[in-house]
N, C-alpha and C positions, 0 to 999 in steps of 0.2 A: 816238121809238118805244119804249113800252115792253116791258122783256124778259118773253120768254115764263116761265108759272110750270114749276119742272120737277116733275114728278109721278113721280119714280123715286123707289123703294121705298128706305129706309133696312135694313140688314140689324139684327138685333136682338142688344143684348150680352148676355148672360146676366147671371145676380146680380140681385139687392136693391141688392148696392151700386155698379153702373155710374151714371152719372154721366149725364143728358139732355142733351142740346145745350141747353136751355135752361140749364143749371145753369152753363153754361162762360160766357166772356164774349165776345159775339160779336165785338166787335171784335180778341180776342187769335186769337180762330179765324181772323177776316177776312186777321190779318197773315201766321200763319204759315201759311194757304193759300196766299196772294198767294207768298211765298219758295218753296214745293213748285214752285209754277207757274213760278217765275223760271227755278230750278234743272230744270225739264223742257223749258227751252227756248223757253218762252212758246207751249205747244202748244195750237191750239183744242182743245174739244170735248174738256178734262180737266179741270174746273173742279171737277165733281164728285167725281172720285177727290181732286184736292188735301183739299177742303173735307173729306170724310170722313176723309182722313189726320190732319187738324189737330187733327179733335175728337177722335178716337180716341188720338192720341200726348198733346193737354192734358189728356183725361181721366182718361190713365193716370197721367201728372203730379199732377195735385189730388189721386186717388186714394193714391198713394203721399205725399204731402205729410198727408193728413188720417190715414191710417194712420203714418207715422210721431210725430204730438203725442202 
């Protein structure tokens, strides 16, 4: 059975210099959703809030990594 596509809104970061889910690398997102998820207890129907934590927290990571060179 393939999973349904999910069609919730992305909330928008402000700046020129946030960072697109594309720009991060999906598999570093994939894992550290996967650990958010672990650590909530393997709860359904949070996959979203993980995945949006991952990229939010990597992005501010690169971010800070490309402002400190």
């Amino acid at each position: 059975m393939k999973p349904e596509k999910n069609n919730a809104e992305v909330p928008e970061h402000g700046g020129a210099e946030a960072l697109q889910p594309s720009d991060l690398n999906r598999d570093e997102i994939e894992k550290q959703a996967y650990f958010y998820w672990l650590e909530d207890g393997c709860r359904d129907g949070s996959h979203e809030i993980h995945w949006l934590r991952a990229e939010r927290e990597l992005g501010s990571r690169e971010t800070s990594l490309v402002q400190a060179a």
